[in-house]
N, C-alpha and C positions, 0 to 999 in steps of 0.2 A: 504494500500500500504506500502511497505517494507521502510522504509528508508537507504539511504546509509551511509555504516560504511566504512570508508577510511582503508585499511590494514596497515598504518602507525605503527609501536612499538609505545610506550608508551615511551618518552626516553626524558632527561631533556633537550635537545637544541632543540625540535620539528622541526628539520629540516626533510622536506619528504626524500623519498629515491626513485633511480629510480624502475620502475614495470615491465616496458618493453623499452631496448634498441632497437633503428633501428638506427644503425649509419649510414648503408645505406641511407639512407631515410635523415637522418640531424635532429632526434627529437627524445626522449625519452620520454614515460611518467612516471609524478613522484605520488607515493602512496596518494598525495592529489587529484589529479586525472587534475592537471595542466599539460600543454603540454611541455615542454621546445624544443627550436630550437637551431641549432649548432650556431646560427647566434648573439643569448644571447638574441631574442626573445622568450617570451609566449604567451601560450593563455589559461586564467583561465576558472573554469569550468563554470565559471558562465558568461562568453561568453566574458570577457574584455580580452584586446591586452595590453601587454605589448612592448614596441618598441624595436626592437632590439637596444644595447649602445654598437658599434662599439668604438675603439680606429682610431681616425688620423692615417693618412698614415706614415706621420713626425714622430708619435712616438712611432711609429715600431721597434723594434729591428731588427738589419741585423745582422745574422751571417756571418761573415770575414772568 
Protein backbone atom coordinates (compact mmCIF):
# COMPACT_ATOMS: atom_id res chain seq x y z
CA UNK A 1 0.00 0.00 0.00
CA UNK A 2 1.06 3.40 -1.14
CA UNK A 3 1.84 5.63 1.80
CA UNK A 4 0.89 9.35 1.84
CA UNK A 5 3.23 12.09 0.85
CA UNK A 6 1.71 15.53 2.00
CA UNK A 7 2.32 18.16 -1.11
CA UNK A 8 3.64 20.55 1.43
CA UNK A 9 7.25 22.49 -0.17
CA UNK A 10 10.02 21.79 1.78
CA UNK A 11 10.48 25.38 3.37
CA UNK A 12 12.25 26.28 6.63
CA UNK A 13 9.04 27.41 8.99
CA UNK A 14 7.07 24.19 7.82
CA UNK A 15 4.02 25.84 8.08
CA UNK A 16 1.34 24.00 5.74
CA UNK A 17 -0.36 25.97 3.10
CA UNK A 18 -3.87 25.98 2.00
CA UNK A 19 -4.89 22.96 -0.91
CA UNK A 20 -8.22 23.74 -1.24
CA UNK A 21 -10.30 26.82 -0.39
CA UNK A 22 -14.22 26.77 0.33
CA UNK A 23 -14.91 29.92 1.82
CA UNK A 24 -18.29 29.10 1.11
CA UNK A 25 -18.44 26.35 3.19
CA UNK A 26 -16.36 28.07 6.38
CA UNK A 27 -13.20 25.44 5.92
CA UNK A 28 -10.14 25.06 3.89
CA UNK A 29 -7.87 22.27 3.62
CA UNK A 30 -4.32 22.63 4.51
CA UNK A 31 -1.36 20.42 2.54
CA UNK A 32 -0.90 18.42 5.92
CA UNK A 33 -4.16 17.26 5.06
CA UNK A 34 -5.71 19.15 8.41
CA UNK A 35 -9.17 20.77 8.02
CA UNK A 36 -9.13 24.39 9.28
CA UNK A 37 -12.80 26.13 10.15
CA UNK A 38 -13.47 29.84 9.78
CA UNK A 39 -14.44 29.60 13.21
CA UNK A 40 -10.33 28.83 14.36
CA UNK A 41 -11.53 25.36 14.65
CA UNK A 42 -9.61 21.98 13.26
CA UNK A 43 -9.93 18.63 12.71
CA UNK A 44 -6.51 16.69 12.36
CA UNK A 45 -6.04 13.89 10.08
CA UNK A 46 -5.66 11.62 12.57
CA UNK A 47 -9.32 12.30 13.64
CA UNK A 48 -8.50 15.00 16.89
CA UNK A 49 -10.74 18.31 17.35
CA UNK A 50 -9.07 21.14 17.82
CA UNK A 51 -11.71 23.75 19.76
CA UNK A 52 -12.48 26.43 18.16
CA UNK A 53 -10.50 29.86 20.49
CA UNK A 54 -13.02 32.41 19.88
CA UNK A 55 -12.02 36.11 21.38
CA UNK A 56 -14.94 37.62 24.07
CA UNK A 57 -17.51 39.76 22.98
CA UNK A 58 -15.88 42.71 25.32
CA UNK A 59 -12.89 42.52 23.22
CA UNK A 60 -14.03 43.14 20.04
CA UNK A 61 -13.05 45.89 18.28
CA UNK A 62 -16.10 48.24 17.04
CA UNK A 63 -15.59 50.33 14.27
CA UNK A 64 -16.80 54.02 15.07
Amino acid sequence: MRSHQPSCPATDDHTPHIVAAHPEQGWNLLCDGAIVFDDTGELLPDGRIVAPHRVPVERLTIAA
